[in-house]
N, C-alpha and C positions, 0 to 999 in steps of 0.2 A: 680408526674404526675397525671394528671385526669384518670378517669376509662375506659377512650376509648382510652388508649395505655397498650400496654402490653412489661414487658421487657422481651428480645428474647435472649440476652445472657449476660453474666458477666464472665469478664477477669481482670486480675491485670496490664494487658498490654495495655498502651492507643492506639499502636500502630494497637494494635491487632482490639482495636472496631473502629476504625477512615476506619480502612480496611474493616470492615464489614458494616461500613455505607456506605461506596464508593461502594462495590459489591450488595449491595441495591437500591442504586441512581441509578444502572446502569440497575438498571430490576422495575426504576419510584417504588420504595416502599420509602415513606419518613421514615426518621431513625434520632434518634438523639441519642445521646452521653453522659451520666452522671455521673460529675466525683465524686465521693463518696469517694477519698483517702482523707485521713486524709491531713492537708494542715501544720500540724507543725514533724509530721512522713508521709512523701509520701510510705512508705513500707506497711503502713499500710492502708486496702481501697479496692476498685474494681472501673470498669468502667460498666458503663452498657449501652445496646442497648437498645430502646424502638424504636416499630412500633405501627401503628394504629392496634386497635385491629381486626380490620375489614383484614389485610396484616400479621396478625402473623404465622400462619400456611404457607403462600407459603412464607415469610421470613426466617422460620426454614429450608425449603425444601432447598432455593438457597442457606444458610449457611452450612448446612447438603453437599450439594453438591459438594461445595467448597472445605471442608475439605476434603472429601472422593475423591475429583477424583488429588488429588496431590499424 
């Protein structure tokens, strides 16, 4: 990624950052999704979030929120 995105968070769960992109879109923060698992060991790897760096801090917030009000 270029320097005006910043990654927001990293899970071993794709499931997990496809959700966190979705809870992004929905408060217009563009988000994307990188899969970094190994492709001949999938156990091995992470996924990760990137936003604009200019949206990382109220990205963390609505993440941060998310988790904490379940």
């Amino acid at each position: 990624m270029t320097s005006d995105w910043e990654k927001i968070m990293t899970t071993r769960l794709s499931h997990q950052a496809e959700l966190a992109k979705a809870k992004l879109a929905e408060q217009d923060i563009n988000a994307v999704v990188i899969n970094k698992q190994s492709s001949a060991y999938p156990v091995f790897g992470n996924h990760e979030v990137y936003v604009p760096t200019k949206d990382a801090i109220l990205a963390r917030i609505i993440l941060d929120n998310e988790t904490t009000a379940s």
